[in-house]
Each structure stands twice: as structure tokens, then as C-alpha cells.
C-alpha positions as CSV (number, residue, x, y, z in Angstrom):
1,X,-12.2,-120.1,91.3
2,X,-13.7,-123.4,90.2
3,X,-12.8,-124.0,86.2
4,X,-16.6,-125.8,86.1
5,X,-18.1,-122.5,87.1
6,X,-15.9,-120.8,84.9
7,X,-17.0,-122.7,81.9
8,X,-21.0,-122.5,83.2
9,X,-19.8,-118.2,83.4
10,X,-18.7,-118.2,80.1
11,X,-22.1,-120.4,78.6
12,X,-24.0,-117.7,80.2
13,X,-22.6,-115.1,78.7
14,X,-23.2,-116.9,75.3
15,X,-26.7,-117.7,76.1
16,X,-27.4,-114.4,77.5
17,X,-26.1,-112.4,74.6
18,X,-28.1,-115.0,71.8
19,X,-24.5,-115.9,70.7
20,X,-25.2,-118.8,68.2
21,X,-21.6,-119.3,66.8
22,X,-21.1,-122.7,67.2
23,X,-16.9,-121.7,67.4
24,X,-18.0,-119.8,70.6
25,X,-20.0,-122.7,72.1
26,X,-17.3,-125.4,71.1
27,X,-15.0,-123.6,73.4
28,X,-17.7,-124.7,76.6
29,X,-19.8,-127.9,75.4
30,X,-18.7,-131.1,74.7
31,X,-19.8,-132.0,71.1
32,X,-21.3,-134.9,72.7
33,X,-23.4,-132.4,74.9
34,X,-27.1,-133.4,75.8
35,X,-29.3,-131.0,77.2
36,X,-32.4,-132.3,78.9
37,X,-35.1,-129.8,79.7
38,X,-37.8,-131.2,81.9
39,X,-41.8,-130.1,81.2
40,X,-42.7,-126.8,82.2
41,X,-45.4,-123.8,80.6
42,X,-43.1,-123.3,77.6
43,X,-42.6,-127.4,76.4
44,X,-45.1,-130.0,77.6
45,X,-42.5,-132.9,77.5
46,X,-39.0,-133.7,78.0
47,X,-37.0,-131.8,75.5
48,X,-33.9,-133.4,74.5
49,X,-30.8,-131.2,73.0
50,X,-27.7,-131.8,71.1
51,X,-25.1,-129.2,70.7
52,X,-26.9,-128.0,67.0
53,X,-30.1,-128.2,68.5
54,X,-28.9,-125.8,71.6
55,X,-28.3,-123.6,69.2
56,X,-30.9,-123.7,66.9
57,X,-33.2,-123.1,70.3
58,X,-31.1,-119.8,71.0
59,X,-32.0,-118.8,67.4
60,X,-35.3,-119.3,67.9
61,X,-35.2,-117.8,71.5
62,X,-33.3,-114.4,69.7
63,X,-36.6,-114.4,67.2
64,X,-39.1,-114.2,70.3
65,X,-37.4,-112.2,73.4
66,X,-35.3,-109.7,73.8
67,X,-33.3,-108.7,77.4
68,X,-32.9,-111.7,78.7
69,X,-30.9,-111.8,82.0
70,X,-29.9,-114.6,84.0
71,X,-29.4,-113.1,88.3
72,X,-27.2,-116.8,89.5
73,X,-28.7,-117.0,93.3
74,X,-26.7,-120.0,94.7
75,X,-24.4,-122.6,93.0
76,X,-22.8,-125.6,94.5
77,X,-20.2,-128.3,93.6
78,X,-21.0,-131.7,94.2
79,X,-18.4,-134.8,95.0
80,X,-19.0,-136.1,91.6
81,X,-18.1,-132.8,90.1
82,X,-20.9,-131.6,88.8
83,X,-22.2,-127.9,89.3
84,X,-25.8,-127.5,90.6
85,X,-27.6,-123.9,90.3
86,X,-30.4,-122.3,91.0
87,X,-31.2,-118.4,89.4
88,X,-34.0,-116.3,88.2
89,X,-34.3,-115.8,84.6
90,X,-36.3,-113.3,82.6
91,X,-37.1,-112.1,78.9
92,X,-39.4,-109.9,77.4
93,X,-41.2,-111.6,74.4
94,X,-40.7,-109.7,70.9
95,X,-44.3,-111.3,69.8
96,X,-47.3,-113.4,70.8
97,X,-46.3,-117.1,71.2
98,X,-49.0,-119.2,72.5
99,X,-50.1,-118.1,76.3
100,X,-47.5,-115.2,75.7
101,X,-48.2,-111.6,74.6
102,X,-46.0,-108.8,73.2
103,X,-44.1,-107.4,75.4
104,X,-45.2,-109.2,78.7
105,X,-42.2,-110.3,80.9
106,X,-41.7,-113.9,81.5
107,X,-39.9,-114.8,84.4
108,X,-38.7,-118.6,85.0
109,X,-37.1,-119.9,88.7
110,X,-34.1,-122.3,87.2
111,X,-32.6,-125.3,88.7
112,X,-29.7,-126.7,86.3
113,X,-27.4,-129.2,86.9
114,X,-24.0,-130.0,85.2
115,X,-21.9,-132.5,84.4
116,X,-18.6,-132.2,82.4
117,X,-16.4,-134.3,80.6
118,X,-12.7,-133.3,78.9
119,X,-13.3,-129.9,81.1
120,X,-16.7,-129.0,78.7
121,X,-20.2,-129.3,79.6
122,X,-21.6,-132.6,79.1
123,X,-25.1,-133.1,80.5
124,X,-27.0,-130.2,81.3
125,X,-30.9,-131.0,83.2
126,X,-32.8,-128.2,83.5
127,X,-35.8,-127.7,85.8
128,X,-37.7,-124.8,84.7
129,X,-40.5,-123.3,86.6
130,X,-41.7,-120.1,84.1
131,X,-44.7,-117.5,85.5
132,X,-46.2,-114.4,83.6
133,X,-45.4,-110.9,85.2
């Protein structure tokens, strides 16, 4: 199998699970990691991450949902070596946060692409397109 999608396996098993040890993540990010997350219903503008602030989003993530799941539906390598896919991700939120109530599922189509550098995640973009069930 592909060592990119290996490494993108073993982030979503992190995120998945609200891991936030930062030995665990080291092991798939590049400490130079930047994670770009585009506008959608949850952030009105571009969110830029750094490794401590990808992790300080899954603690605040842990705080508000709870079963999140991640169903990968198509991924694909690219020339350049970076990993594109597309998946449906849902979460139950824990409390109200702004348009969300207790208990009410959100759902979010994902597109995310990757880049790596020294084997690691590098650049992550994330297209999310989040709806209420």
C-alpha cells in the first residue's frame, strides 16, 4: 500500500479517537505542518493551523462531540505526491454551540488534500461542506 495513505490512516485514527498527544501526532505531521481549512457553517474564514493549534482544535472538538466517524469514499494520488480524499464525516454535539443543539448529528462532505515532506504530513487544505441531520 501507499506509505502517504498509511500516514493519512494513522492521522485518522488519531483524530477519530480525540487523541491529543502530541508524541502520537509527531509520529504523522511535520512540525512545520499547516493546516488550512477553508470557510464553511462551522468557521466563517480561512482557518489557519499549526501542529499545537491542530491539537488544541481536537481538544476543543473532544469538549463538543462525541462519535465522530470518518467513512473515506475515494482517495487518489497525484504526480506531485500528494493524496487527495473525499469522505463523509459525522459527530454528535455533546452541547449547544451556535446553530447546533444537543445531541443533533452534524454531518460534513470532506474534500482534503495532502502534501508531505520527510514522509509526514505537511500541508493539509480542507474543504468542508457541514449540514444538520
Amino acid at each position: 500500500m501507499n506509505e502517504q495513505l498509511d500516514v493519512i490512516n494513522s492521522y485518522f485514527d488519531l483524530v477519530q479517537a480525540f487523541n491529543t498527544d502530541p508524541a502520537a501526532y509527531a509520529a504523522v505531521l511535520h512540525p512545520e505542518v499547516e493546516q488550512t481549512e477553508f470557510p464553511n457553517l462551522l468557521y466563517r474564514s480561512i482557518q489557519r493551523r499549526s501542529f499545537m493549534d491542530i491539537l488544541d482544535n481536537l481538544r476543543v472538538g473532544r469538549e463538543l462531540l462525541r462519535d465522530p466517524q470518518f467513512d473515506v469514499q475515494r482517495t487518489q494520488v497525484a504526480p506531485d505526491g500528494s493524496v487527495l480524499v473525499e469522505g463523509l464525516w459525522q459527530a454528535t454535539t455533546i452541547s449547544d454551540i451556535g446553530p447546533l443543539l444537543r445531541g443533533q448529528r452534524l454531518l460534513g462532505q470532506l474534500c482534503l488534500i495532502f502534501e508531505f515532506k520527510d514522509g509526514k504530513i505537511f500541508r493539509q487544505r480542507r474543504y468542508p461542506c457541514y449540514e444538520l441531520a
